[in-house]
N, C-alpha and C positions, 0 to 999 in steps of 0.2 A: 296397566294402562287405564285400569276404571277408574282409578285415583288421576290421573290424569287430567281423562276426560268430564269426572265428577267438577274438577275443579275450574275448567274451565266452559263449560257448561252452564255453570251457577255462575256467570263474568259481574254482574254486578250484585249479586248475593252476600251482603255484612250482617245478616241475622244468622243464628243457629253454630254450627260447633262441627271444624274439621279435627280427623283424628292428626294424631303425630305420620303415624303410615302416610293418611292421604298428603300431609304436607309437604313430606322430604322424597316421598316419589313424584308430586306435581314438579318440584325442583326438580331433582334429576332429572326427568325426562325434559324439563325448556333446557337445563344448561347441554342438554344432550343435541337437541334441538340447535342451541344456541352453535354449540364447536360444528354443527355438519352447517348451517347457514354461513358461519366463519370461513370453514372450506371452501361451499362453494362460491363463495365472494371472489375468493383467492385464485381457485383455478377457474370460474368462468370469464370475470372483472379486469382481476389483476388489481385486486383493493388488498393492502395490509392493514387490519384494524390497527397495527400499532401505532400507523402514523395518527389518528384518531377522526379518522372517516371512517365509518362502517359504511359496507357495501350495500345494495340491495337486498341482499338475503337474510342479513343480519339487522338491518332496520328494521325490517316486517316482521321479521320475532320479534324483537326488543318492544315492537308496538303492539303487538296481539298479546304478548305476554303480559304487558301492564298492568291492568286493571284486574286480571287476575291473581295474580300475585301479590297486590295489598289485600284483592278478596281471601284468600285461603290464609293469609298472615292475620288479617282480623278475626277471621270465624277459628281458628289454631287459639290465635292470646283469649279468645271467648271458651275453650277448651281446656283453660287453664285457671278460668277464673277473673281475668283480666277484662276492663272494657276494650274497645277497640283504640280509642282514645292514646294509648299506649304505646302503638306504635309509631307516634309520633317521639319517642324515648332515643329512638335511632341518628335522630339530627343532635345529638350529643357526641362531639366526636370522642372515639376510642369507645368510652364509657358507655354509649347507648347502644352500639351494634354489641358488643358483651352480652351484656344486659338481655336484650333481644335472642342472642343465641341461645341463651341459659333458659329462657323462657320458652324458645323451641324446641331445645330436646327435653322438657320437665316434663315429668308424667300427668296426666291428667286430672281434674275432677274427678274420683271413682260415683259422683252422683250428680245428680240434674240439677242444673244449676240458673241463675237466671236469663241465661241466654239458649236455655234449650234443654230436649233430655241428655241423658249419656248416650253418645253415636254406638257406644258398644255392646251397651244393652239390648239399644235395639234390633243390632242385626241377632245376638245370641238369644233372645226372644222368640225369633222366627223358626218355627219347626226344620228339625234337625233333615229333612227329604227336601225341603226349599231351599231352592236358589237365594243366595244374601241378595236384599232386597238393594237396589240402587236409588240414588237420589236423582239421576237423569230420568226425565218424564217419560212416560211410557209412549209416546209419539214420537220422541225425539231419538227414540236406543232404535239400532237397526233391525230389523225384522220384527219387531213386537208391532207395528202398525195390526189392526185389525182386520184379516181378509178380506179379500174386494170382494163384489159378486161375481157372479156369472155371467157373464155380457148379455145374454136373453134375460134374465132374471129383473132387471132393471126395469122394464116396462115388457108386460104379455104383448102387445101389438107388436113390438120390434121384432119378438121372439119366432111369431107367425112368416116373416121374411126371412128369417137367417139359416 
């Protein structure tokens, strides 16, 4: 799910360098996304995507997913070497979505390239007792916020009442 949430997190992020992992698990989980919104179209709606109306539930993925999914396709073909520019290769029909697949399961840069360092160095860098380090900001991940205070602690006068 960090892969997931890394990549939609970073929604409009075209700098820097996703792994293959982070890519084809942000896929799996929208197309995952995708079939249970399909569902429940079906049994709450009564919409069949086949007729080619998506329901409510399948629209609002289709639209959250957007923008992140050319994001994690750009910063992937930057993973390989590739400008971003590239994925426009796709609007070639047959030819260009090939193209594209072959560039998504290719292995990576094994070194830092001009769109960033290697994403796998970096985590294998990080002393072996540390948590792999996340690209979600440290405000944004759940629980890492930094301790409130103590509701006296805030002002001594309050504290003198309470």
């Amino acid at each position: 799910m960090r892969s997931y949430f890394d990549a939609m997190l970073r929604y409009f992020d075209l700098s820097g360098r996703s792994t293959r992992r982070q890519y084809w698990l942000f896929w799996l989980v929208a197309t995952l996304l995708a079939l249970a919104g399909a569902f429940a179209d079906l049994e709450f709606f009564y919409t069949d995507i086949r007729k080619g109306y998506p329901g409510p539930f399948t629209a609002f993925l289709s639209v959250v997913h957007f923008l992140p999914a050319i994001a994690v396709t750009v910063r992937r073909l930057h993973d390989i070497g590739r400008s971003g520019w590239w994925y426009f290769v796709q609007c070639i029909p047959l030819v260009g979505q090939l193209l594209m697949l072959f560039w998504m399961l290719a292995p990576p840069n094994q070194w830092d390239n001009e769109f960033g360092p290697n994403p796998r160095t970096l985590a294998s860098a990080a002393p072996a007792r540390q948590a792999q380090q996340s690209t979600i900001p440290r405000q944004v991940r759940m629980g890492s916020a930094p301790p409130a205070q103590a509701r006296g602690a805030q002002n001594p006068d309050i504290e003198r009442f309470i």
